[in-house]
C-alpha positions in Angstrom: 43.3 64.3 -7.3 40.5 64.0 -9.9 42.6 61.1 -11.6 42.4 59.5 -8.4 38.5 59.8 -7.7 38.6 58.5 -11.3 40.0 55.1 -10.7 38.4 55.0 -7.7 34.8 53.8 -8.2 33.1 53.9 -4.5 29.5 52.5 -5.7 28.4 49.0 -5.1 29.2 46.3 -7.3 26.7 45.3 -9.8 24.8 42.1 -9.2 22.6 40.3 -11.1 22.7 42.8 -14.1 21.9 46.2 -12.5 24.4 47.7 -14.4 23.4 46.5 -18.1 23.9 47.9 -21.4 21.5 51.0 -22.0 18.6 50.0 -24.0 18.4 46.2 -22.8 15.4 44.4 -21.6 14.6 41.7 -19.9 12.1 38.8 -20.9 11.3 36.5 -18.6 10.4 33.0 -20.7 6.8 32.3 -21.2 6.7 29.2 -18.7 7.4 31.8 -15.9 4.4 32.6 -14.8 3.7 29.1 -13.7 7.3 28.4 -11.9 7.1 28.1 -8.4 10.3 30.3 -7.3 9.2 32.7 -4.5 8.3 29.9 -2.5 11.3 27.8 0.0 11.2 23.9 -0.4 9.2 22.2 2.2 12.0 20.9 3.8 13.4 24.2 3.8 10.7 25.1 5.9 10.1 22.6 8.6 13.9 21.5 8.5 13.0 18.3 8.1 12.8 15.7 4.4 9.2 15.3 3.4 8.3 13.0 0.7 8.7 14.1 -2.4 6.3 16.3 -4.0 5.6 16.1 -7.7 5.6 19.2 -9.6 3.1 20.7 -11.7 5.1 19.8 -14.8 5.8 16.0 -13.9 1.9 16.0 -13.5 1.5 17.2 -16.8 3.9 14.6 -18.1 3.1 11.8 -15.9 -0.7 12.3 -17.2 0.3 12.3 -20.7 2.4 9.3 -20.6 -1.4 7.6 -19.5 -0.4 7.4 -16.0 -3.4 9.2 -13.8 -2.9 11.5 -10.5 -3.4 8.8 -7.1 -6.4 10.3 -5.1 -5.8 11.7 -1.8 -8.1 8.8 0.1 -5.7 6.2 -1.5 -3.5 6.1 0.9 -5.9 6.7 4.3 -7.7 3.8 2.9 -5.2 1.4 1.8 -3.9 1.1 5.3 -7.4 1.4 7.4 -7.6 -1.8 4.6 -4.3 -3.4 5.7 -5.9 -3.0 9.8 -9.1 -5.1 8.8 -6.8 -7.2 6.9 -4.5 -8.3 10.1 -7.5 -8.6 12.3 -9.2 -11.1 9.4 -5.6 -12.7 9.4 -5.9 -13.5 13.3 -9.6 -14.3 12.8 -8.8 -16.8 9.9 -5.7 -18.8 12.3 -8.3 -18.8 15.3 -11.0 -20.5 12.5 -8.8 -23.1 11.4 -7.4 -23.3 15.2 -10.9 -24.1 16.4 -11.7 -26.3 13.2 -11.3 -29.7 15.3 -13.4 -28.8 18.3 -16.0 -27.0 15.6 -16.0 -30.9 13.9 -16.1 -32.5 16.9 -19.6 -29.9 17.9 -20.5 -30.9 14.5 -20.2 -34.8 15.3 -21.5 -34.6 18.3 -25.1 -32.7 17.5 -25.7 -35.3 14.4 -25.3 -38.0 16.6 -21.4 -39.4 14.5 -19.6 -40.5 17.5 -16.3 -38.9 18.7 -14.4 -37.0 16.5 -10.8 -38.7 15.5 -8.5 -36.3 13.1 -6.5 -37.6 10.3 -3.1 -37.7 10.7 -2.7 -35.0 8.2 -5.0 -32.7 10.0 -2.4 -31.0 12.0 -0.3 -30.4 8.6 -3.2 -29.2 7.1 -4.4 -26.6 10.0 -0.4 -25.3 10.6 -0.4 -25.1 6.3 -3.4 -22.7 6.2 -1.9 -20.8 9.3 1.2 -20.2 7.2 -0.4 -19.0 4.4 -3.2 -16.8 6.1 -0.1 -15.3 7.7 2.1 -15.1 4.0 -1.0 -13.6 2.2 -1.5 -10.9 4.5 2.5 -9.9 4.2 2.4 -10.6 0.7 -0.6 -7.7 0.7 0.8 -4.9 3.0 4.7 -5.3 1.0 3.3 -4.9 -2.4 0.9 -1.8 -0.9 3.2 -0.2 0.9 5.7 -0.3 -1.8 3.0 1.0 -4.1 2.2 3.4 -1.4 5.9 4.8 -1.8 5.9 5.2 -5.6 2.7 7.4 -5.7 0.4 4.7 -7.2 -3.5 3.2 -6.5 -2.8 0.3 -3.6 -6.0 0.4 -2.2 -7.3 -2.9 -3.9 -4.6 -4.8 -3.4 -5.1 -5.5 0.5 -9.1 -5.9 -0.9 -7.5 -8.7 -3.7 -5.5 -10.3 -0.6 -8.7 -10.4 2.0 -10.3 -12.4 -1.0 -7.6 -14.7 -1.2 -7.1 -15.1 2.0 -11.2 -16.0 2.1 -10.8 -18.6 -0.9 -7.8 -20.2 0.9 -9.6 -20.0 4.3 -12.7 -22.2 2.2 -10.1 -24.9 0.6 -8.1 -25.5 4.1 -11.8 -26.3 5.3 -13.1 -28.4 2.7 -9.7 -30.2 2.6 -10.2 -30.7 6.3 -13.8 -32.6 6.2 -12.4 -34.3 3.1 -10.0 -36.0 4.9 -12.6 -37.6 7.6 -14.5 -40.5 5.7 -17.6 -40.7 8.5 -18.1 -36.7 7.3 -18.2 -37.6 3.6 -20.2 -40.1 4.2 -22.9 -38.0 6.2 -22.5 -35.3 3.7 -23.3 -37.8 0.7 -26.5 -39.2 2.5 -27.7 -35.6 2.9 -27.3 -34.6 -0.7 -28.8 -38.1 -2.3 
């Protein structure tokens, strides 16, 4: 019977080293301390995939390869930015919309006659609606993608609105440029 009780080992198993050698110690590595282990993943804890989360050691690493942690307003603000930015879109295409009828106001309070557009007008005004529209795009793609990857976007709706202000200007001045009874009231007003 005690040969049986012998072979016959009734405690637990041993997991993760309970059972080691006598005299053996454990060192836990010097970078333990700041390791993150104790806590579940967030998706873990909501069940659902979050966007990822950089560590505290791809901070490190990102800073020292020059790159530099995004602010938390960066992303609040680059879209609030990309709002103003579609309503100044809509605003611009209603400006160069109304661009005839503002001429023809224009004509009709310095005394010019009626207003006739050029032929190449109506290419002109659907041109600058194409490209009010195409900037603004342009703007919100390249910040949301720079959104995704964790980097400043904030300016680049802020670079767009003043594009989109500079083309807004050239459409215009291309616009009274084409009508030779304007140029020709302009250039008696500046001589």
């Amino acid at each position: 019977m005690a040969d049986e009780n012998k072979d016959h080992d009734e405690r637990p198993r041993p997991q993760f080293g309970e059972l080691a050698p006598e005299g053996w110690v454990w060192h836990p590595p010097k970078d333990a301390d700041r390791l993150e282990t104790g806590h579940p993943a967030p998706e873990a804890q909501h069940g659902r995939p979050t966007t990822p989360v950089r560590s505290r050691e791809e901070e490190l690493l990102a800073q020292a390869g020059g790159e530099r942690p995004v602010p938390a307003w960066n992303q609040p603000v680059t879209i609030l930015l990309l709002i103003v930015g579609i309503v100044g879109m809509f605003l611009s295409i209603g400006t160069l919309a109304a661009a005839p009828d503002s001429i023809q106001l224009l004509y009709a309070n310095e005394s010019l006659g009626t207003y006739k557009p050029a032929p190449s007008v109506a290419a002109i005004l659907l041109a600058g609606e194409i490209s009010m529209v195409g900037i603004w795009v342009t703007s919100a793609v390249v910040s949301i993608f720079r959104l995704t990857r964790h980097k400043l976007a904030f300016f680049i709706p802020v670079i767009g609105g003043v594009v989109a202000f500079i083309a807004l200007f050239v459409f215009f001045t291309v616009i009274i440029a084409s009508d030779p009874t304007l140029v020709d009231f302009y250039s008696r007003l500046s001589a």
